[in-house]
N, C-alpha and C positions, 0 to 999 in steps of 0.2 A: 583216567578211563578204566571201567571194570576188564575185566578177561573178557564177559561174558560181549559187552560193549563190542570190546577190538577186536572178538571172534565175525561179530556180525558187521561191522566194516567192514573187515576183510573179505568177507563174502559177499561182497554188494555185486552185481553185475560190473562188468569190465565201462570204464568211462574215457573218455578223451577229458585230458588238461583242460581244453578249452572250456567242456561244458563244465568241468572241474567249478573251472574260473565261475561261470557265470551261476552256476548253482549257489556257492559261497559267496559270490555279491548278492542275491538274493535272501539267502539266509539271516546276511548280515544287515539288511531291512532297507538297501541301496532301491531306491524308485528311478532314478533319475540316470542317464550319462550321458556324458558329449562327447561326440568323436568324429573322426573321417577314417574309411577304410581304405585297405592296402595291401599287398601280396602276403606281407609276414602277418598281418595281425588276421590275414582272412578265416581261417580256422572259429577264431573267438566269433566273427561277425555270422559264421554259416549255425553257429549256437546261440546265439541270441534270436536267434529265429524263436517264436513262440514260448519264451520268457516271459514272467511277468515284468521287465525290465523297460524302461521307457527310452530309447535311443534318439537322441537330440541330432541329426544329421549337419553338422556346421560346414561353413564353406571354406574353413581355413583352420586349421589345427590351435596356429595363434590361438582362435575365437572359444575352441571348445577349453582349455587352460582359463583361460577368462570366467568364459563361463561358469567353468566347474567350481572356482573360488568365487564367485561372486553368489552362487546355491551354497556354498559353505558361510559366507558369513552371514547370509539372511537369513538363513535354516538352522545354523547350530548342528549339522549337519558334516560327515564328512564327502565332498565333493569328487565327482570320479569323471577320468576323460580316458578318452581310446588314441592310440595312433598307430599307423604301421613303423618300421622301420626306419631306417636313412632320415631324408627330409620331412619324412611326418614325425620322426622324434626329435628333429632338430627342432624342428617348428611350436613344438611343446616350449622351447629352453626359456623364452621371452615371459612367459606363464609362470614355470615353474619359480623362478627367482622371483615375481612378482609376490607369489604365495610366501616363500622364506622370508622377505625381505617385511611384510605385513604380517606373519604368525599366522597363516588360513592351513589349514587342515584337508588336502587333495592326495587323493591317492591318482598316479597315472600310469597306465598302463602299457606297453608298447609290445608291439610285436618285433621277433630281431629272427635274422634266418637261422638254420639247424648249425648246433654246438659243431656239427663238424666244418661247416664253411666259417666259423670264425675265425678270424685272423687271415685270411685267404682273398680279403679284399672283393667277396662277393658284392652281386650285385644289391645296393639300397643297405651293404651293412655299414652297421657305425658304433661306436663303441660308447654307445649313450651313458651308462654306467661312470664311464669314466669323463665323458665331457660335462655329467650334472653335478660330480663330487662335491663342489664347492657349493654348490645351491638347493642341495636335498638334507631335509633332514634325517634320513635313513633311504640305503637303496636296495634293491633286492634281484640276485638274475637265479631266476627260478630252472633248477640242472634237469628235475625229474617231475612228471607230472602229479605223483604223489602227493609230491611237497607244494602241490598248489595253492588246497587252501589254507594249510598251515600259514605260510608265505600271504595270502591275505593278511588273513586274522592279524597276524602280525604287523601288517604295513597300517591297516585300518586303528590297531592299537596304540603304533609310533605317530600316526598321524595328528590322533587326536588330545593323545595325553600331552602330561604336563604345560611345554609351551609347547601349540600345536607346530605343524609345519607340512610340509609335502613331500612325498614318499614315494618312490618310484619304484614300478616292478616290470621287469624287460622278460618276455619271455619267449623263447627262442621256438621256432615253428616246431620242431618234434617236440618238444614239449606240450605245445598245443596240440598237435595232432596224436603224440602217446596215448596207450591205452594204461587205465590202471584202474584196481578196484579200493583203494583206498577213499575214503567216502566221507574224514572229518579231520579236524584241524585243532587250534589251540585255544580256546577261551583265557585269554589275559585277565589275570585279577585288576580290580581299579587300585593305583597305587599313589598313595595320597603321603604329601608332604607333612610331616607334622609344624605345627608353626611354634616358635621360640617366644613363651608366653615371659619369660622375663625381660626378653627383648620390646612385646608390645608394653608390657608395664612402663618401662622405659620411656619410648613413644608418649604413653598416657600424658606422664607426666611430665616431659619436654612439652604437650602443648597447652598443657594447667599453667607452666612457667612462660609461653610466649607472649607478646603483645602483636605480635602482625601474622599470625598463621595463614598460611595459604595452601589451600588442594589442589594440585598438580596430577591432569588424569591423563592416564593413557590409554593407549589400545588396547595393551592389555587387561585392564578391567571388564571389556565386554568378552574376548575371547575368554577370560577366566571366565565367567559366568558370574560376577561378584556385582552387577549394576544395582539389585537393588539394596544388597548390602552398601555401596558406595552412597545412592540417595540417602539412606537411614543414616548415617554419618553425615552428610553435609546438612542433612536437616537437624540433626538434633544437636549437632554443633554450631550450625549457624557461620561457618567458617566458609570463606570468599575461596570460589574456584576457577581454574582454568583449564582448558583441553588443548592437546595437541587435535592435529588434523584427521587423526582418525581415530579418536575418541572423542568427536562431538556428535552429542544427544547422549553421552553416557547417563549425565545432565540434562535434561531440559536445556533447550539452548536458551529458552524465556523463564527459568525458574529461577526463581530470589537467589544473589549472590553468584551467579552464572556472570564470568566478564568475559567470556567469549576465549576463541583460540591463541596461543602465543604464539611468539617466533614470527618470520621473515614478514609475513601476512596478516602477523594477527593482530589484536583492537588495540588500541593506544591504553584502555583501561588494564585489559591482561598484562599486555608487559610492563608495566610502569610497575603494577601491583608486583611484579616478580621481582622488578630491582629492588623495592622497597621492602619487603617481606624479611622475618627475622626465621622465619620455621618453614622450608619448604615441605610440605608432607607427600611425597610420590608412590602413586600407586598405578603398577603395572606401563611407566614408563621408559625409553631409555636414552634419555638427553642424548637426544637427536638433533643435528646441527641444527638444522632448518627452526627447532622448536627453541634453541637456544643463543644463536649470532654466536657473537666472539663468547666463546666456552669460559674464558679466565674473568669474564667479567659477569658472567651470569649469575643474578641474584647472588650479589657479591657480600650481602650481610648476613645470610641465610646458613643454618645448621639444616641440614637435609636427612630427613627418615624416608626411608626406603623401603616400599614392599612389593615384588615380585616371585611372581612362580622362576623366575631364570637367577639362580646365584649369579652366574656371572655378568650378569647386567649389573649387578650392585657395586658401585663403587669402578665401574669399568671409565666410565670418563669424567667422573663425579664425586671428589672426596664423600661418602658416606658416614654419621655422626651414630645413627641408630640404622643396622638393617632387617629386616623382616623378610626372608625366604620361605616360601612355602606358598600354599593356596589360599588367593588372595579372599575367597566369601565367609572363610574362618578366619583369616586374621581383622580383614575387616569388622566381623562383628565380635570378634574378641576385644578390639581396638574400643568401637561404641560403647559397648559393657561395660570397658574399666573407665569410661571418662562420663557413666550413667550419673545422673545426679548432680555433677559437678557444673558452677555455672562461671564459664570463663569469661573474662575481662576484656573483650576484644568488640565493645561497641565503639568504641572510636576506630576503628579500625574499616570496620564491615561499612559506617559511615564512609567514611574517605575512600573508600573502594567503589561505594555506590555511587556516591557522589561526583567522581570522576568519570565512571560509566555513563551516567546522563546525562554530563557534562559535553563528554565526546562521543556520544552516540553518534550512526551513521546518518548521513541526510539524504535525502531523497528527491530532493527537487532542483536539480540538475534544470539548466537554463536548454531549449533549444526542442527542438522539435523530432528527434530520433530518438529511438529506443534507446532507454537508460538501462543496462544490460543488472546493475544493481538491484532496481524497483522489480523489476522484472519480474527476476528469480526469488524477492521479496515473497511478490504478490503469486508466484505459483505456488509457492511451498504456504502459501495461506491457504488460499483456495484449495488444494488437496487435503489440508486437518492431515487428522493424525496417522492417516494410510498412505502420506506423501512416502514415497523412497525414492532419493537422487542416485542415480547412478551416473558417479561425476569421469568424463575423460579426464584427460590432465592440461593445463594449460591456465591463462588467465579466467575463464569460466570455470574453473576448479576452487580457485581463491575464489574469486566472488558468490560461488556457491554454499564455499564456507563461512564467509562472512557475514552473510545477507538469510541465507534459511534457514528458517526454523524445522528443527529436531527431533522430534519428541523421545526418541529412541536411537542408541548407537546402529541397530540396524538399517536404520533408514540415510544412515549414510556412507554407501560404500563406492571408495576412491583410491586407485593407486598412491599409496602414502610414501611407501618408503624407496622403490624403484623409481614412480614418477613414469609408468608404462603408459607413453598416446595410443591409443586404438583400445583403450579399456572399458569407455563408454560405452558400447554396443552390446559386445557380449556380455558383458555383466550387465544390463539390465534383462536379457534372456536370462540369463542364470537365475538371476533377484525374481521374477514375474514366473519363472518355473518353479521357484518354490515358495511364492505365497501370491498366488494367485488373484486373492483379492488385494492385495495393496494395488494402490496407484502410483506404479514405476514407470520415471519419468527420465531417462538416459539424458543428461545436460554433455553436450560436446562442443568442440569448437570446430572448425570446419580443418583445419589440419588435421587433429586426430580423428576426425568422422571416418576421411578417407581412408585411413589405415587400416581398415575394418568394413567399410561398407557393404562389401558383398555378403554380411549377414542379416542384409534385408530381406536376400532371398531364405535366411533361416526364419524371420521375423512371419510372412507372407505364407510360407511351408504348413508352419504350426499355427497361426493364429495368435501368436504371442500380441496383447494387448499392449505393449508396451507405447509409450508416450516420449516422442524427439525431441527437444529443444536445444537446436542448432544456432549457436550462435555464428556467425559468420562477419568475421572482420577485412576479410581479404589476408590474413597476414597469417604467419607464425607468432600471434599476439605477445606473447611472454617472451618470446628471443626480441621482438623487435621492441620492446619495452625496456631492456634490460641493452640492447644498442645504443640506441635513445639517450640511457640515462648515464652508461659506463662505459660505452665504447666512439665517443662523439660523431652517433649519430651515422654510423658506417652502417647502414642496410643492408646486411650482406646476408645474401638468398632468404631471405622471408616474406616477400610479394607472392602470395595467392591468388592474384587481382583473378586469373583464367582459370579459377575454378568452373566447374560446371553446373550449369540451372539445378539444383539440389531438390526441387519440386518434381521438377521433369525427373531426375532418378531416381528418384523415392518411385514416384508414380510408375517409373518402368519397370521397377520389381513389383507394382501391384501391390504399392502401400499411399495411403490416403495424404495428400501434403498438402502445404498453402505455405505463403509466404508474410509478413509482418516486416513492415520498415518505416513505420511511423507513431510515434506513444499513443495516439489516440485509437490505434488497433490491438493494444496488447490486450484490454479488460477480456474484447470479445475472441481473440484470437486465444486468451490461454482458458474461456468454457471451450470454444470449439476444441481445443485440444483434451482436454480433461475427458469432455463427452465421449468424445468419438467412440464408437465401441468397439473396432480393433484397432492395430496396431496407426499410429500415425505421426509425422513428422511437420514443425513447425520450423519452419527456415525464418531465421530472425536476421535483421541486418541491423550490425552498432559501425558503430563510426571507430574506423580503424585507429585509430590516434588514443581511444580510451585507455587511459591505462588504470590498474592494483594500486589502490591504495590504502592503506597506509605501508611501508617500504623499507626494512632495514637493512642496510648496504651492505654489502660483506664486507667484513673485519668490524664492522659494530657492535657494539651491544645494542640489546632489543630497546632500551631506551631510547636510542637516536635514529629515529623514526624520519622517512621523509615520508612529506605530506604532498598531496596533489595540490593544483590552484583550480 
């Protein structure tokens, strides 16, 4: 900054912290937030007044954490939530890990009471700082209100670079309520990884020399921003791919050489193809149990190249052969380049991979007269085209949503991956539908997780959010009583839903549009009703509690030892 600059900052008119804060979220091109207010953070809420700032009112702090990551990964966007103090920062913590645990990019914000009642066991304090250590990627307690939006700038910069994560800034009421004339903060340079081009040469030419190559995609792919560098690579290689759970649509989920997701859930084609494979090639993965069974026997013939923005993901549970650190849309299309020209030997292979795909593809015609909760989810994500976005809770309609729809795009599939947080469905499709208004967001739940979240109907009803339910309701804790069922002989222990309540009739009592579906010959017209509707509405589905996930690999398996349904 010049002199002449930091003379006339200095001489700006005297400001409060708070509008500090919301001046420098504006700056920083923020439209959107979600929060609930509260005694410590009321300062920020009495300046938001008359903002150009868009305030998301949620009924649960949980909700607005959800939310704010769920506008991060369908915006590219970094995502911002408000809470007070105490129990509105605790209430964040279920969020924030969600964010660490998936790489989402949230900055959140809390109010805490004045520097001098800390440690004095005031009333609603809590030492959030310290209870988020392990689940933030940077945290920040702001002393003076000067330093406010420095302390932005900076949390928005930690947020999003490298591997993104979520960012906490606790700011103590006289901080908000200070006066100061300071008026600018830090612009962070973009700081770019360079990538180890003899490393990719390397790469090149381990896949010139392989006979069973296979692409291995992660989430990381879409949060680098590398998807259509990744497409240009499996297209112009022709090399058989697979995704974990939240890297599907990095891929087309219907695009040539697409075998679907691996691990616990995933196609009998993906994981065969991973035991068999001689060249694992990974990009922005990090052999994640779920994606790999028993670890010692995963793709057990396989020499594994590795590219990721996080060194220490490489080689962290995975002997690595070749690795590739840095940002994955330059190594990616460094990688295409060196292998331009060259035509690899891998038509028996791409064969035998296809041919087992069509082989074991999924069926559809399920005997018996109830919703087949597969066809289903099939035929929504058909019907919606390419503006379809699932916003998946967690549960067995989470697998069968990854199994069964189609993708066109990694944004249009966002789902608690790596936590496995229930009550995720609701708020992130607010999130998802608050920032891209025209997709067709379609919140897929199960009637466990619905409940855990419900009362952001009344956010739904508030705003007009157009957003689209599809509640599956089994009566059950589906996935725990599946996994009784099959590993614990059949001991039901607490997973009867049976006394849920009329889900029509709730819907309807927040003054949202419902109806209900309990028989296949209702779903064609039941999911235009739902698609049409023109606000927000909810479609109660009933399966037949007994359905379970399939295909199944047990734990201590390898992905090849698959159980199958009858």
């Amino acid at each position: 900054m010049t002199a002449a600059a930091f003379k006339s900052a200095t001489e700006a008119a005297p400001r409060s912290g708070a509008r500090l804060l919301v001046s420098t979220l504006e700056r920083l091109g923020v439209e959107v937030v979600f929060g609930y207010p509260g005694g410590a953070i009321m300062p920020v809420y009495d300046a938001l007044t008359g903002s150009s700032l868009r305030h998301i009112l949620v009924r649960h702090e949980q909700a607005a954490a959800f939310a704010a990551d769920a506008y991060a990964r369908r915006s590219g966007k970094v995502g911002v939530c408000l809470a007070t103090s105490g129990p509105g920062a605790t209430n964040l913590i279920t969020g924030i890990a969600n964010a660490m645990m998936d790489s989402i990019p949230i900055v959140c914000i809390t109010g805490n009471v004045a520097q001098a009642m800390m440690g004095t066991d005031a009333f609603q304090e809590i030492d959030i700082l310290g209870v988020t250590l392990p689940i933030v990627k940077h945290s920040i307690l702001v002393r003076d209100p000067a330093d406010v939006p420095a302390a932005v700038e900076e949390a928005f910069h930690i947020a999003a670079s490298g591997r993104p994560g979520p960012v906490l800034i606790d700011l103590p009421k006289d901080v908000q309520v200070g006066q100061t004339t300071q008026d600018f903060g830090f612009r962070y340079p973009n700081t770019v990884v360079p990538i180890d081009h003899n490393a990719i040469a390397r790469a090149a030419e381990a896949i010139r020399q392989a006979e069973r190559p296979l692409i291995y995609v992660g989430g990381g792919v879409k949060i680098g921003h590398a998807v259509d560098e990744l497409r240009a690579f499996a297209e112009a290689t022709g090399i058989p791919s697979v995704s974990t759970l939240n890297a599907l649509g990095t891929i087309a989920t219907d695009a040539p050489g697409t075998l679907g997701m691996l691990g616990m859930h995933g196609t009998r084609a993906a994981n065969e193809a991973v035991q068999e494979t001689d060249l694992l090639i990974v990009f922005g993965a990090r052999f994640d149990d779920r994606a790999t069974g028993k670890l010692a026997e995963f793709a057990p013939d396989a020499r594994v190249v590795h590219f990721d923005i996080d060194a220490s993901e490489i080689g962290k549970l995975r002997q690595t052969w070749i690795a590739v650190a840095g940002e994955l849309p330059a190594g990616i299309e460094a990688l295409t380049a060196h292998l331009a020209g060259t035509s690899l030997r891998i038509d028996p292979w791409i064969m035998r991979c296809v041919s087992r795909a069509e082989r074991t593809a999924f069926r559809y015609d399920a005997p018996g007269e109830g919703v087949y909760a597969p066809a289903l989810l099939k035929a929504i994500s058909k019907a919606a085209g390419d503006d379809f976005v699932a916003a998946c809770d967690v549960g067995q309609h989470q697998m069968w949503a990854a199994q069964h729809c189609r993708f066109a795009r990694p944004e249009a599939h966002l789902t608690s991956g790596g936590l496995g947080a229930m009550g995720f469905g609701l708020p992130a499709g607010i999130g998802a539908k608050l920032a891209d208004p025209d997709a067709t967001v379609v919140v897929i739940a199960g009637d466990g997780g619905f409940m855990m979240n419900v009362q952001e109907l009344a956010t739904l009803r508030r705003y007009g959010v157009a957003v689209k339910i599809l509640l599956l309701d089994n009566s059950s804790l589906g996935l725990v009583r599946q996994w009784q069922e099959l590993f614990f002989n059949q001991n039901y222990s607490e997973v009867d839903l049976s006394d849920n309540p009329d889900f029509v009739k709730v819907a309807e009592a927040f003054g949202v549009e419902a109806f209900r579906i309990s028989r296949r010959e209702e779903v064609t017209a039941g999911i235009a009703r739902l698609l049409a509707a023109e606000g927000p509405c909810l479609a109660h589905v009933i399966i037949d509690p007994r359905e379970n996930v399939w295909p199944l690999v047990p734990p201590g398996k390898n992905n090849a030892e698959m159980m199958e349904g009858t």
